[in-house]
N, C-alpha and C positions, 0 to 999 in steps of 0.2 A: 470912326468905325470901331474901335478898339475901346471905346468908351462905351456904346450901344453893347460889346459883347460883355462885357463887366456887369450892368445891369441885368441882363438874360440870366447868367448865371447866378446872382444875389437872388432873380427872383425862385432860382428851382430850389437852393437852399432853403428859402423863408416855405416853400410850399410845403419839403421835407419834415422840416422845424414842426411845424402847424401840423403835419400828417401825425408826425410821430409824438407831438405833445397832444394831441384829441385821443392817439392809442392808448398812453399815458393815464392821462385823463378818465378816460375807459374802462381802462384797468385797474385803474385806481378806486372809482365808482361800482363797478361792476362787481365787488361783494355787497356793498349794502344796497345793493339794488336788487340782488338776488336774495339778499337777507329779507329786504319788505317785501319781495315776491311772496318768499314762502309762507311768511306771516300771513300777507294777507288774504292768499289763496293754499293755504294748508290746506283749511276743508275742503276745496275741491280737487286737490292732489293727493289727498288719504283718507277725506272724511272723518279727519279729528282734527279738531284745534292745535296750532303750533307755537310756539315761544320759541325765540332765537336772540339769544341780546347781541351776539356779533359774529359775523364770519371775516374770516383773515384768508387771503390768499397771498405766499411767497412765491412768485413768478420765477425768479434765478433755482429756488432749490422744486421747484414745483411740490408745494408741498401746500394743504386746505386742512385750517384750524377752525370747528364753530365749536360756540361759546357758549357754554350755559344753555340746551337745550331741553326744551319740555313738549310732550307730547300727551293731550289732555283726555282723558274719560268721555266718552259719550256726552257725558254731563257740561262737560267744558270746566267744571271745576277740578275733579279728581285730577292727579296725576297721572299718567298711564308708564311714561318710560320717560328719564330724564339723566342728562348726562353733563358734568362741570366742564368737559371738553374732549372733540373727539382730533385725532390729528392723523391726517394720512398722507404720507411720500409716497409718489408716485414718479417712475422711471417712462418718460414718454418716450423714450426712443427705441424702449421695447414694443412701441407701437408699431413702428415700422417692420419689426417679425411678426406681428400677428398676435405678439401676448403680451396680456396685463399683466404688469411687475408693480408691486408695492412692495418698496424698501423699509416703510414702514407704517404701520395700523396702531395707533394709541390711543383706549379710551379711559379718558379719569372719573371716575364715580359717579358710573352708570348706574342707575337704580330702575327698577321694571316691579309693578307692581300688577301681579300674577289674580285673578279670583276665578274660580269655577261655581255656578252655581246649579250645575243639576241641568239645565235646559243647555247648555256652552260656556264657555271660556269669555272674558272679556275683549278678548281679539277675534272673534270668531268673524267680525263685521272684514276684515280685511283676507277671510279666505274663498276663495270665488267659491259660487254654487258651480255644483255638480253641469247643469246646462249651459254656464257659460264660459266654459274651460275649452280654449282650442288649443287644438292639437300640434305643435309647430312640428315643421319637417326637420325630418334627420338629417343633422349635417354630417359629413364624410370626414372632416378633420373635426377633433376634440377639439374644446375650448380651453386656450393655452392659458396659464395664470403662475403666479410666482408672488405667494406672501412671504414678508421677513418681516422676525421682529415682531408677531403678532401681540399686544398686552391691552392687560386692562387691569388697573388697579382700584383698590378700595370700592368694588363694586355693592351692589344692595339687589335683593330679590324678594319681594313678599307675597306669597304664595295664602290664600285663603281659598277653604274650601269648603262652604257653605253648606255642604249634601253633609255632612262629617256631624257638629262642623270643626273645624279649627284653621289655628291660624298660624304660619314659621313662616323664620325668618333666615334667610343666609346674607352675614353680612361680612365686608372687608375683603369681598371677593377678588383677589389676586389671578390672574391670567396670564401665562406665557409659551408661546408657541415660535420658537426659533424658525418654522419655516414651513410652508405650504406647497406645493406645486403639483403641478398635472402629471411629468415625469419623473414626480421624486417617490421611492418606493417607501421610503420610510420617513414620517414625520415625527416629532421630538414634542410632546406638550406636558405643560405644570401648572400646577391649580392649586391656591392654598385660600382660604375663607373662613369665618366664623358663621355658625347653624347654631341658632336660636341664643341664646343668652352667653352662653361661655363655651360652646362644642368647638373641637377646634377639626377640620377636613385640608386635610395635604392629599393632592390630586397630582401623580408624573406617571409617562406611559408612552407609547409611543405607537402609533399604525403604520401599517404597511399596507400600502392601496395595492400594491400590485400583487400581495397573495390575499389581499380583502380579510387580513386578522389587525385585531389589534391585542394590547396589553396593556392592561390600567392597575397601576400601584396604588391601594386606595388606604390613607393614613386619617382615623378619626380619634380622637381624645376628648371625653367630657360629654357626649352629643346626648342629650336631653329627649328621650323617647316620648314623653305625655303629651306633647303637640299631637303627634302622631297615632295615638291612640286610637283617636276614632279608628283608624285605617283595619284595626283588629278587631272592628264588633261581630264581622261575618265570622270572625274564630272564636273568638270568648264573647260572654255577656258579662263582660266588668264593669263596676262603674270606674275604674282608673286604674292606668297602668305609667308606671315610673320608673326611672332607671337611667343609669349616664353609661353610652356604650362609647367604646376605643375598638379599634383593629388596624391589624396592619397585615392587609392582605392584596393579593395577585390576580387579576383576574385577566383571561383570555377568551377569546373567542371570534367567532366568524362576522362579518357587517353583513354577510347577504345573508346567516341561517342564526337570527338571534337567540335560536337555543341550544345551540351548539357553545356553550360557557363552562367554564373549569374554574373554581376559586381556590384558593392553597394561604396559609398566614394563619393568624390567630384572633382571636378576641375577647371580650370582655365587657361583661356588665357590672356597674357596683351601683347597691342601695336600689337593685331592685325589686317591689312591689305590686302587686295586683289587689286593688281590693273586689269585693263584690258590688251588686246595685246599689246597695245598703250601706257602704261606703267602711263595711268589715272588711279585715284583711283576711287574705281569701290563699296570697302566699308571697313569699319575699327569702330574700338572699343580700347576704353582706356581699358575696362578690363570687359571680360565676365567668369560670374563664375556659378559654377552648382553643387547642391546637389544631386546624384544618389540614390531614393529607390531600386531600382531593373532594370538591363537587361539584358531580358528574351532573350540570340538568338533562345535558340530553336523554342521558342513561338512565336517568333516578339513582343515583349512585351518590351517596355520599358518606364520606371517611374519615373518622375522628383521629384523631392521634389522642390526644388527653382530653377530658370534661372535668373542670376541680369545679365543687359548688360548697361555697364558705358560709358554715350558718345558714342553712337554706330554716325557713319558718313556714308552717301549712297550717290549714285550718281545717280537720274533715267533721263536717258536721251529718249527723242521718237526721234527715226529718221521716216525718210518716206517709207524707209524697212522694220523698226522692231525695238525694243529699246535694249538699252544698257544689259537689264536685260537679254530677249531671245538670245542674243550671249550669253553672259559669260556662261549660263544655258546649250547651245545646246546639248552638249554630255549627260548632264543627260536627258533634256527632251526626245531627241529623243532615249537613254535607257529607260526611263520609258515608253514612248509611242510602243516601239516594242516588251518589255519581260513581260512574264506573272506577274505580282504584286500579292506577297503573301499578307493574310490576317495580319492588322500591327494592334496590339494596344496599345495606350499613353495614358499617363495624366501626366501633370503639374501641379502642387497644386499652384504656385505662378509663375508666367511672370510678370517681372518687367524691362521694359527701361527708363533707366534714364540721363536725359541732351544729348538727340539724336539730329541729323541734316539730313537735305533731303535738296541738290541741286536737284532740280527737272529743268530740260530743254526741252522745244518743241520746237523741228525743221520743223514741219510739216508748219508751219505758212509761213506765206510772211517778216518774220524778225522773229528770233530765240526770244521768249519768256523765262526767267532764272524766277526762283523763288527760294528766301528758306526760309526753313522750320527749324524753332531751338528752342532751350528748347521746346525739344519733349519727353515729363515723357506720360509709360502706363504702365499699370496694369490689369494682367488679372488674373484670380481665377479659377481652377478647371476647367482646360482642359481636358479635354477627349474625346476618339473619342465617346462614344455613352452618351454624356452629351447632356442634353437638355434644361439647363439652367445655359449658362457662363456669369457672369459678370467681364465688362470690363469698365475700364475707361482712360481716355486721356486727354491731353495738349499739345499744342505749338504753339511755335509766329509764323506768318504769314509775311515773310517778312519786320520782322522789323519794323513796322506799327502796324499788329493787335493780335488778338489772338483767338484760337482754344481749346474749350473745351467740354467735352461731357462724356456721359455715356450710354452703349447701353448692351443689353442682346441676346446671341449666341444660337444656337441650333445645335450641330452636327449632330444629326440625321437627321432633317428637316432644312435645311438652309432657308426656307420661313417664318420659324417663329424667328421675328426678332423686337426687339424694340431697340430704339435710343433718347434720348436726348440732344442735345446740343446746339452752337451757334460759332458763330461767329462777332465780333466786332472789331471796330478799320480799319478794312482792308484800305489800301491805292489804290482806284479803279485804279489810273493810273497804277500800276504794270499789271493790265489784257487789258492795251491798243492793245498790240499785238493780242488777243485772238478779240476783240472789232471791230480793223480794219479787222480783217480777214473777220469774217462773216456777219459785217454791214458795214464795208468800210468807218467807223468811227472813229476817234481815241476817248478814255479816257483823258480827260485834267484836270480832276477834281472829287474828290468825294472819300469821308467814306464810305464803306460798312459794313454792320450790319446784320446780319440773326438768328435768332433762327428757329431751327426745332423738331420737336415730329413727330414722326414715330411711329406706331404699326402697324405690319406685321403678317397674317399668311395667308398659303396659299390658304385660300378663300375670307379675305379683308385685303382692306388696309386702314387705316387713317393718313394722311399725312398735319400737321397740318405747313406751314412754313411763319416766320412773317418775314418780309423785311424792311429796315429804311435803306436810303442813304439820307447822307447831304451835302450841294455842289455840287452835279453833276453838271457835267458839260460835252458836248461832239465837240470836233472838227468840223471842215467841212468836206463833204465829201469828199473821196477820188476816183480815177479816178479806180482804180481797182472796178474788179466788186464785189460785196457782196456774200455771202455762201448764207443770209436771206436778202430777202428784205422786209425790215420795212420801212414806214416812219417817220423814227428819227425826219427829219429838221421840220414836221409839226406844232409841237406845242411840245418843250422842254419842260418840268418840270411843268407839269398841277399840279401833286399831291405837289408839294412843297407848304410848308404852310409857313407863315410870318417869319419864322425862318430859311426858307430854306433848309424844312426835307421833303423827299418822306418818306410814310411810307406804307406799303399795307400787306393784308395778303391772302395766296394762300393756300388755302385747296386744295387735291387732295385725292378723294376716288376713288373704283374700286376696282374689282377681278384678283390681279396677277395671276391665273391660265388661265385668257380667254385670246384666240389666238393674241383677238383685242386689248388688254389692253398695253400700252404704254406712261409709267409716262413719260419720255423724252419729248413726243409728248405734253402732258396736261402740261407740266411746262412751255413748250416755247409758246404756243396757250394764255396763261397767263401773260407772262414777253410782248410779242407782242403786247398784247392791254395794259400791264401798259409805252409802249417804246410810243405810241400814244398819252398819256397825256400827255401836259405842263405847265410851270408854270415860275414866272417869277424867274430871277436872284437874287445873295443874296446881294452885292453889289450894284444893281440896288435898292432894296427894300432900304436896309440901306443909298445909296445915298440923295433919292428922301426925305426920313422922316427925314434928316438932311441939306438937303439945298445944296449938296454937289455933282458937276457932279460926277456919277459912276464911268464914265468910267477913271476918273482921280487918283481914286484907286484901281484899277482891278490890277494893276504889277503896281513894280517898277525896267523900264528897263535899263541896264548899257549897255556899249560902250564894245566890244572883248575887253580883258585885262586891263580894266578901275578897277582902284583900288583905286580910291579917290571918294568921294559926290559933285556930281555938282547942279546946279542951279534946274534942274528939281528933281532930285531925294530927294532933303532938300523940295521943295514943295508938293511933292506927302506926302514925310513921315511929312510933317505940318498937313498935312488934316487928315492923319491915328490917328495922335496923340492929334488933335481934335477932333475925333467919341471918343476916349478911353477915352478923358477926359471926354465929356460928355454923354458917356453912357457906362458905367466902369462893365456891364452884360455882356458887348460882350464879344468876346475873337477871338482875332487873330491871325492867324498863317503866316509867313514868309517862302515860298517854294523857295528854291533857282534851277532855271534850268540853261542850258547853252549847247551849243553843243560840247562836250568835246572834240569829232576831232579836229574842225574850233580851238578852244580855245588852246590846245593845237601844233597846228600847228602853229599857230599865235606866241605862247612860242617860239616856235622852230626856228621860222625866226627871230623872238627877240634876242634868246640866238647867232643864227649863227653870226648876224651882230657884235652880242658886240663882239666876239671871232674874226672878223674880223677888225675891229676899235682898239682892244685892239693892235692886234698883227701889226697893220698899223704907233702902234706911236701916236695915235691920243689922245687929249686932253680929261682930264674929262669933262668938259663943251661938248664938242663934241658926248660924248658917254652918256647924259641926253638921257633917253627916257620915255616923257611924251605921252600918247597916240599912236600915229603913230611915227615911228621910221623917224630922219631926212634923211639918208641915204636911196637914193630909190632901189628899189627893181632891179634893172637891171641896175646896175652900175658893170661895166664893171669889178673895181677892185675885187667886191664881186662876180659875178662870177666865174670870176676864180680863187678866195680863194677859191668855191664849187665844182672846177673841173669840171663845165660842159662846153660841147661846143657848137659852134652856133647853131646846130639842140638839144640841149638841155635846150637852154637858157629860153624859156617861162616861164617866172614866175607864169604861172598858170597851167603851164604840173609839172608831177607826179615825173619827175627826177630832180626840181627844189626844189620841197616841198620835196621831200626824201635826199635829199644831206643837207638839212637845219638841217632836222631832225638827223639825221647821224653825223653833226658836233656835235650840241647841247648836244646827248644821252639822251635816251627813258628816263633814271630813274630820269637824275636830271630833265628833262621836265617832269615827273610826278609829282616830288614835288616840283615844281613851280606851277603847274596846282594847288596842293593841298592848296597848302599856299596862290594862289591868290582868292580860295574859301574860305578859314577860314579869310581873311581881309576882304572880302567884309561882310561878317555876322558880325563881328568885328565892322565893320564900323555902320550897322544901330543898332546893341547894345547900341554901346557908345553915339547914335546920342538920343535912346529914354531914355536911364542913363541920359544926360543930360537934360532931358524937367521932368526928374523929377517920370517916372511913372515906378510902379514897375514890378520888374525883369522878375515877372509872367504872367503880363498881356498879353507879345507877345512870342509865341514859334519862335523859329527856327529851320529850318534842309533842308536837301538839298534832293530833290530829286531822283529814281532810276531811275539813268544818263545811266541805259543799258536796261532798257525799255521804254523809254524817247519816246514817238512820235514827227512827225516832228513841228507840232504845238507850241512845247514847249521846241525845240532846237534855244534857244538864250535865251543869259545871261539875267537875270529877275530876277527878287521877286512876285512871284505868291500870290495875298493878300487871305487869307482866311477867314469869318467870319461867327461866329456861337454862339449861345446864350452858359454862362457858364454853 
């Protein structure tokens, strides 16, 4: 009896054994059997192809690792979303309260690979249509939940967006969120990643579900804008826009009323650029930076503390359509000019540009007019739209010649109320010869311009105080075109020049800017038009006559195309100059070098082509001496056709003769030929007044602006200048 029960019991053990070795068993099987489920019925569980190389389940700590997962493109080749391993702890006996508790969510170098092409997104397949969306009932208890520990390291995001197009990248995406929950009022998250090539984004913050705000600390370094460019063609028509932005700024706001946003912090662009279509630079900054009080979107409110902008560079070009600015602008303007504009309010406490530059170009002329504009420092205080007393101040050179400075006070409310002090000095009048020929059919060959002004404005007078001084002028002959204004200029040149050879004059202009009739334009040129009728005589001529000395024998000292030595005339002209300085050591003289840099240059070119032909003919150094005019003439058969041209090509004065020169020679080394035969000739009368003994001081040198050069004053010379020190 007692034996029969021995057995009974062995056999409930062995039943046990078998039950709990098949759960075993089970358990043990039951990831990669749910691993080749998903495999091989992914598509019918998601409708993309799946890759799973292994799922792990720890049953003691309840914890699901898979491995190496991929989620494939439509295509079944692309990648769609793929991660090295995801790992989630879960707490089951928070099950039995009714909430899911995960102790912990880790995923290792998730990658998702993002495209929008204009019709939808690449995921758009997994968002149900609008018809097939029900409705689930309202439950009475929330859904209870408790994440910890949320992270993701070394993530990857690549975003393309083909309407654009372009293409970023965020990579080494870091994630961590201490902790989630249904009743927890404030959550703790941190984000740190790399955006596009070296940008560097640090993300900490924290929500508060129970007042529905959050706060996000948002830290960027390095972040590489030209990805991004597309995204600004409805504001500019550029063809590129560049630039590395940082900040470190604050941002708050509502989750239920997403414009309800406030941002505070700073930031910073450096090495940014915009060119235009044309692939010109259009404008650019070494490094703009900015202190943010407050912006208000709800309000349209936003608050500058400082704006610093380092070396900002522009381009304004006027064509005879429209300028450079109104293209690049078009898409905004003609947005702002069609959509309702809400009401916006600013202020800046500090506007500061420092070491700025303005190419400024008018093509409108009868020859393209360049000007620039550098060491351009402003400073402006307490911007506001409804300020009514901004001061501003300014500086910069003038074309390398003069300079520009001033002080004036703003009114936003009433732009009629307006004061200005400044001046202008130094200017080099030939730079405005093209503006000169235009409208009086005159060129500029000569002359300092000088201006101071005082302005006070409001909208019932104006006093308009402006003092004028040129020294030197001097104006060409007319020209065959016809005039914008006719003045007569040739009447009597430089009446107001006094014994020192200074115009000096001063133009008041009063008047009611608000009357219909009132037209400062109008009174300043009715003024410049009767001081264009006074003359006076020459400065040269004065200085001649009171030293015994023909004028006209030091008005220039002219050189030979390519002449790079002092000949017989030019050691006598520079006898006489160095005669006035000795005995009359007040003057002071200045040395303008001009030249036609075409002809000069070309002339290089048929220089350079011939040596290159002589060289390679075998010919003797003796033979290849080229003092003035080259021995070799110009229509020698063998140098022809060293140039490749042919009989209908041969004219040495047709344009496929002087191109094929040019073409042997090459543009760069004839440039700095061109440049080195202009720093010998100034060399030359250096060393010539070094030798007679008088100092360094007494004569300036420099060369002329050889791209607004009128024709008057296209041929190699030394433009003599003189004027009391």
């Amino acid at each position: 009896m007692e034996e029969k029960t021995k057995i009974r019991l062995k056999r409930r053990y062995i039943i046990f054994l078998v039950a709990l070795f098949l759960v075993v068993v089970v358990l043990i099987m039951l990831p990669g059997i749910t691993r080749n489920y998903l495999v091989l019925h992914g598509e019918e569980l998601t409708g993309r192809k799946l890759s799973l190389e292994k799922l792990k389940v720890n049953y003691l700590k309840v914890s699901l690792a898979a491995l190496n997962f991929n989620m494939y493109e439509l295509n079944k080749k692309d990648t769609f979303v793929h991660f090295d391993e995801l790992h989630i702890n879960l707490d089951p006996w928070r099950l039995l309260q009714k909430e899911y508790k995960f102790s912990e969510i880790r995923i290792i170098k998730p990658a998702v690979s993002l495209l929008y092409s204009g019709t939808g997104f690449n995921f758009s397949d997994f968002m149900a249509s609008s018809d097939s969306v029900e409705v689930a009932p309202e439950s009475e208890e929330p859904v209870r939940y408790v994440v910890k520990n949320l992270t993701i390291s070394e993530g990857y995001i690549r975003y393309e967006d083909e309407t654009v197009p372009t293409t970023s990248e965020l990579k080494n995406l870091n994630l961590k969120i201490p902790e989630i929950a249904w009743d927890n009022s404030n959550s703790e998250l941190g984000a740190d990643f790399v955006l596009g090539e070296s940008g560097k984004v640090m993300i900490g913050g924290n929500i508060d579900q129970a007042a529905g705000r959050y706060t996000v600390n948002l830290k960027t370094e390095g972040i590489d804008v030209e990805p991004f460019a597309g995204y600004f063609k409805s504001y500019v028509n550029a063809g590129s826009i560049k630039g590395l932005v940082s900040t470190d700024l604050t941002i708050s706001g509502e989750m239920e009323n997403p414009m309800n946003v406030k941002v505070f912090g700073e930031g910073s662009v450096k090495d940014f650029a915009i060119t235009d279509t044309d692939q010109e630079l259009f404008m650019s900054a070494k490094n703009a930076w900015t202190k943010i009080d407050s912006l208000d979107v709800s309000r349209w409110s936003f608050c500058f503390a400082d704006i610093v902008v380092e070396e900002p560079v522009m381009a304004a070009v006027i064509e005879p359509e429209s300028t450079n600015i109104e293209k690049i602008l078009a898409p905004y303007l003609a947005d702002t000019l069609s959509a309702d504009s809400a009401e916006v309010h600013y202020s800046i406490r500090n506007l500061n540009l420092k070491g700025g530059s303005i190419a400024f170009a008018d093509l409108t002329l009868r020859r393209p007019f360049r000007f620039d504009i550098s060491k351009l420092d402003f400073i402006m205080k307490d911007l506001r739209d409804d300020a009514s007393n901004i001061p501003l101040e300014f500086s910069m050179a003038l074309n390398q010649s003069g300079v520009l400075k001033g002080k004036a006070q703003m009114d936003m409310i009433n732009p009629m109320n307006f004061s200005l002090d400044g001046f202008i000095h130094g200017l080099d009048m030939v730079s405005l010869s093209p503006y000169s020929e235009f409208y009086l059919a005159r060129p500029v060959t000569r002359g300092v311009f000088n201006y101071d002004i005082n302005l006070v404005m409001t909208p019932a007078s104006l006093e308009n105080n402006n003092r004028i001084s040129i020294d030197n002028l001097e104006i060409g002959k007319r020209k065959k075109e016809k005039p914008v204004y006719r003045v007569p200029v040739g009447l009597a040149l430089y009446v107001l020049k006094d014994r020192n050879d200074h115009i000096g004059f001063e133009l008041p202009v009063t008047g009611n800017p608000s009357s219909p009739k009132f037209r400062l334009r109008r009174i300043i040129w009715k003024t410049f038009e009767e001081f264009l009728l006074k003359t006076g005589t020459q400065p040269i001529n004065f200085i001649g006559h009171k030293l015994g000395v023909d004028p006209e024998s030091i008005k220039q000292i002219p050189f030979n195309y390519l002449q790079d030595s002092l000949g017989t005339d030019q050691i006598r002209t520079l006898d006489r100059i160095a005669q006035i300085i000795t005995k009359k050591p007040e003057l002071s003289f200045s040395l303008v070098q001009t030249t036609d840099p075409d002809e000069e240059k070309m002339l290089i070119a048929i220089k350079k082509a011939k040596q290159l032909y002589l060289s390679g003919a075998g010919k003797s150094e003796a033979d290849q001496s080229f003092v003035g005019s080259l021995p070799l003439p110009d229509d020698d058969p063998g140098f022809l056709a060293f140039l490749g041209l042919t009989d209908e090509e041969a004219d040495t004065k047709g344009e496929h003769y002087r191109t094929s020169c040019l073409q042997k020679a090459g543009n760069d080394q004839v440039s700095n030929e061109f440049n080195q035969l202009l720093e010998r000739r100034q060399g030359l009368l250096k060393a010539y007044f070094a030798d007679k003994g008088l100092p360094a001081d007494s004569i300036q040198f420099r060369t002329a602006d050889l791209r607004n050069l009128p024709d008057d004053l296209k041929k190699p010379q030394f433009v003599v200048e003189v004027s009391l020190e």
